[in-house]
N, C-alpha and C positions, 0 to 999 in steps of 0.2 A: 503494500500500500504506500510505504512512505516513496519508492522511488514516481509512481505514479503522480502523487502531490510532487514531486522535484521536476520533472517532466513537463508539469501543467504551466507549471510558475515560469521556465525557461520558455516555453510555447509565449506565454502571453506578456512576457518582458519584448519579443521581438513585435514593433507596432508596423512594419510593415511585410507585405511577402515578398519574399525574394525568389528570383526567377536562374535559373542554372543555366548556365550559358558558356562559353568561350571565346573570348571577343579580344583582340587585340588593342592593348593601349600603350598608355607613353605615359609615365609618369616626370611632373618637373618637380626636383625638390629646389630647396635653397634660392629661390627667384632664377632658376634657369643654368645654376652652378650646377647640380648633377644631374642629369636624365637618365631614364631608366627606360627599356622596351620591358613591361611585362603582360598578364593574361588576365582577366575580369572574369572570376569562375560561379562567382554570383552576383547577381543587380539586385537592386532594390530603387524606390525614390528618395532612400534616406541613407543609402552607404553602396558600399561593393565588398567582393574578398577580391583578392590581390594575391595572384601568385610570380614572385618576384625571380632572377635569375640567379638572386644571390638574398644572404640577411642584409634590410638594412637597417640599421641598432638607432642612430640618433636624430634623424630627423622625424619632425614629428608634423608640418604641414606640407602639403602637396598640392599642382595643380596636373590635375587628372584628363586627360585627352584618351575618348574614345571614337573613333575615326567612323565605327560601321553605325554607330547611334547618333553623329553629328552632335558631341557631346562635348562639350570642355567646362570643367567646373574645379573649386576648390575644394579640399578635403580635410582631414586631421586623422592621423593614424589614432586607432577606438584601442587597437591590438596588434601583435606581432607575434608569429611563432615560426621560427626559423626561417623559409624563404617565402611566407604565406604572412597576409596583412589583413585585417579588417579597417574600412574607412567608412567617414562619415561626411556626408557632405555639407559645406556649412551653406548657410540660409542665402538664396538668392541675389538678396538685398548688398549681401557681404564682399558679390561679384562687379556691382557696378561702382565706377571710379571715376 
């Protein structure tokens, strides 16, 4: 029973669906200092995962380019587990300058 109640609460912590995909992007860290090619293995309208080619340990904002969704937005790394990232996108508003 109690993994069930564990199960429930992680279901309903996540407030949007995310859809399984693999789509090529380009992450820019550091304002354009390091870029990265990696793969978006799940979407949402509120983040992605991020399968990278390598760790990367200390940056922690991103601007995120996905070329097949005509997509360019900024992020924040949520998590990190070896060459795999969860992001989060920040609020629209955040984008115009």
């Amino acid at each position: 029973m109690k993994s069930i109640a564990i199960a429930t609460k992680q279901t309903e912590a996540r407030r949007a669906k995310r859809e399984k995909v693999r789509l090529s992007a380009r992450g820019d860290f550091a304002n354009g200092a390091f870029v990265v090619d990696c793969v978006v293995t799940e979407l949402s309208v509120e983040g992605a995962r991020l399968q990278l080619p390598f760790p990367i340990i200390s940056l922690r904002t991103l601007e995120l380019a996905i070329p097949a969704r005509n997509l360019k937005c900024r992020a924040r790394v949520a998590w990190r587990r070896n060459t795999t990232m969860g992001i989060m996108f920040e609020p629209a508003t955040d984008l115009i300058k």
